[in-house]
BAPAFI-693785 format. One record per residue: residue number from 0; residue in three letters; x, y, z of N, C-alpha, C in turn. Coordinates in steps of 0.2 Angstrom, whole numbers. Example, Ala and Ser with C-alpha at 12.3 -4.5 7.8 and 13.67 -1.06 7.14 Angstrom:
<sites>
SITE, 0, ALA, 66, -28, 39, 62, -22, 39, 66, -16, 39
SITE, 1, SER, 64, -11, 35, 68, -5, 36, 64, 0, 39
</sites>
This chain:
<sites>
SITE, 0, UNK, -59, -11, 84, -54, -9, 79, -53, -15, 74
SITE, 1, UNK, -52, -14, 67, -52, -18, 62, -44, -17, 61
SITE, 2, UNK, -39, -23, 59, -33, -24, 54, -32, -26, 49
SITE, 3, UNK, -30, -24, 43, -28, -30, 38, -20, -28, 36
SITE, 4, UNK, -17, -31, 34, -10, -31, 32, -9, -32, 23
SITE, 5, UNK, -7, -30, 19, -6, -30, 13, 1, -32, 14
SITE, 6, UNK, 4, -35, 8, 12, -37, 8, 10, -39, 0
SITE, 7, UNK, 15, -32, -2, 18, -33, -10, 24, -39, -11
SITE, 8, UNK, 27, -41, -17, 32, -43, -18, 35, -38, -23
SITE, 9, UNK, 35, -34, -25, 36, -30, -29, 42, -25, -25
SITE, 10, UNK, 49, -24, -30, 54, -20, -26, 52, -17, -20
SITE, 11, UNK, 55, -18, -14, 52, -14, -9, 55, -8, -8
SITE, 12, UNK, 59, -6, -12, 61, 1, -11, 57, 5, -14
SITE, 13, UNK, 56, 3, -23, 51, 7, -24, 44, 7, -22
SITE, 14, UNK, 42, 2, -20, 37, 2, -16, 34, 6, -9
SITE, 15, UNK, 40, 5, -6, 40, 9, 1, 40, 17, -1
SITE, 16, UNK, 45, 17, -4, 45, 26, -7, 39, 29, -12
SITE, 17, UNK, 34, 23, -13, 30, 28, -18, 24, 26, -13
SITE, 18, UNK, 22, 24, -8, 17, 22, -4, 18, 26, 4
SITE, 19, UNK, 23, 25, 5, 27, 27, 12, 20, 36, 13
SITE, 20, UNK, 24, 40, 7, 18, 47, 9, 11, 44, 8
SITE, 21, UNK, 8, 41, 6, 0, 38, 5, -1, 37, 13
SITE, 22, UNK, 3, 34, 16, 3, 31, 25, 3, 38, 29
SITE, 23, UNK, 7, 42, 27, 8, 48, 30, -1, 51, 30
SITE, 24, UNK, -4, 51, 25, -7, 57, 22, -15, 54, 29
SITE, 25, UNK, -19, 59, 31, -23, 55, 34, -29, 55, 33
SITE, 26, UNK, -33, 50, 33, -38, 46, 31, -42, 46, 40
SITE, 27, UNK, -50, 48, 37, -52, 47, 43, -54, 41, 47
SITE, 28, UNK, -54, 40, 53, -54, 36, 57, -49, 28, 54
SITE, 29, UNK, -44, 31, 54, -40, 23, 51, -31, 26, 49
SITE, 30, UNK, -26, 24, 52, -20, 21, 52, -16, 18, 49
SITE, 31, UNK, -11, 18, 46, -9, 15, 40, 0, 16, 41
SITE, 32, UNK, 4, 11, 40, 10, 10, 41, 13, 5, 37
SITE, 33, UNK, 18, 8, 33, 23, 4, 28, 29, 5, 32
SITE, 34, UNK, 31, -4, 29, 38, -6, 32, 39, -12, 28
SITE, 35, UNK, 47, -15, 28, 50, -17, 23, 49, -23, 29
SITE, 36, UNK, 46, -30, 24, 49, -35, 26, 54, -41, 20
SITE, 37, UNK, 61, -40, 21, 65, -44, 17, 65, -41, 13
SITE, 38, UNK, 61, -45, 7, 60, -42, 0, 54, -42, -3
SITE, 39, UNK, 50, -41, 3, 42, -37, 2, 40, -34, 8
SITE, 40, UNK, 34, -27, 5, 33, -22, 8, 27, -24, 12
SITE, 41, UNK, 25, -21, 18, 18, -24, 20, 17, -16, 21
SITE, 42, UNK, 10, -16, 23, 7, -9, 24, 0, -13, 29
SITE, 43, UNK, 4, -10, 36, -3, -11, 38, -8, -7, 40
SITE, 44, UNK, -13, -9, 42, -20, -5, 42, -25, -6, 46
SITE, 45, UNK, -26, -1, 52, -28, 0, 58, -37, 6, 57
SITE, 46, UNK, -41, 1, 55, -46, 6, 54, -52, 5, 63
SITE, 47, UNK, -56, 12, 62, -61, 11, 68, -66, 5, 65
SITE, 48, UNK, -69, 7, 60, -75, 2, 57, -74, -1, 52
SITE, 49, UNK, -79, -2, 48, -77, -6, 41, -81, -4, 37
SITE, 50, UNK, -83, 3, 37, -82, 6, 30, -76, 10, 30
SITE, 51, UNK, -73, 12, 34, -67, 15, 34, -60, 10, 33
SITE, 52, UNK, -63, 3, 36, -57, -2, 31, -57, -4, 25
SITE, 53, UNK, -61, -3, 22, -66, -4, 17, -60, 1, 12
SITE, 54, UNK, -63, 8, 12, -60, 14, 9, -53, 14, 10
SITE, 55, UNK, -48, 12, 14, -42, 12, 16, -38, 8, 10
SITE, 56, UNK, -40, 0, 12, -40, -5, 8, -42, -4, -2
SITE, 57, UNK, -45, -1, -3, -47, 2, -9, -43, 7, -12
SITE, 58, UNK, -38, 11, -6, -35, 15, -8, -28, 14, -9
SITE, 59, UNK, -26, 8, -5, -20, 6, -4, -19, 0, -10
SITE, 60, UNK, -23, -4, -12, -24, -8, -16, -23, -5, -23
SITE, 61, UNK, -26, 1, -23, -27, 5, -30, -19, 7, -32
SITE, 62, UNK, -15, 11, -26, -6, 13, -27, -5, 7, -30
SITE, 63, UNK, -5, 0, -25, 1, -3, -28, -1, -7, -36
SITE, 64, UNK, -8, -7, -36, -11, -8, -44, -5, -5, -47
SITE, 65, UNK, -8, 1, -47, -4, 6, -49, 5, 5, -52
SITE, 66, UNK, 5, 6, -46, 16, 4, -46, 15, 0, -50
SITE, 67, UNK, 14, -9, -50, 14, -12, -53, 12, -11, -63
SITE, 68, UNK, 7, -10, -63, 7, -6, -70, 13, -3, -72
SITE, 69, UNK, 15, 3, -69, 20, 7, -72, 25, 3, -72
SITE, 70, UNK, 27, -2, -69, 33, -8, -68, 33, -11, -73
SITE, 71, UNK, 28, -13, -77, 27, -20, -81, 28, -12, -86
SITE, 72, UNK, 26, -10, -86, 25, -2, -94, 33, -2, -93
SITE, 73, UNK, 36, -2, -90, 44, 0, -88, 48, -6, -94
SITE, 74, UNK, 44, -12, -91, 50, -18, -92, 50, -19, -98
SITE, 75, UNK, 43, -18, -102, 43, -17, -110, 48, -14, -114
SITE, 76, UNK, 52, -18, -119, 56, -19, -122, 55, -19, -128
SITE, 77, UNK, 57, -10, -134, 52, -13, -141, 57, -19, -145
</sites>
């Protein structure tokens, strides 16, 4: 078994709430769990191999791209 841990700093309510169902959803051979620490999100990541960490991590990486975009699109002020 392979792990890695992701830890955002970005709100972790919003964060928790827009990744939390990505964790739920299932991905084959690999595990995934968001939980708040302080005031960043971690998501951990429990795969069998490593193409399957691989795909997980690419996927998880890609949401929180993501949030963070929309975050920064947010804060913009004309």
């Amino acid at each position: 078994m392979l792990s890695a841990t992701l830890k955002t700093d970005g709100d972790p309510d919003v964060v928790s709430s827009s990744i939390g169902p990505e964790a739920g959803r299932e991905l084959p051979r690999t595990r995934a769990t968001v939980r708040r620490e302080g005031d960043a999100t971690a998501v951990e990541i429990v795969a069998e191999d490593s193409s399957s960490m691989r795909a997980a991590l690419n996927s998880y990486l890609e949401c929180i791209r993501i949030i963070e975009d929309v975050r920064r699109i947010a804060e913009v002020k004309p």
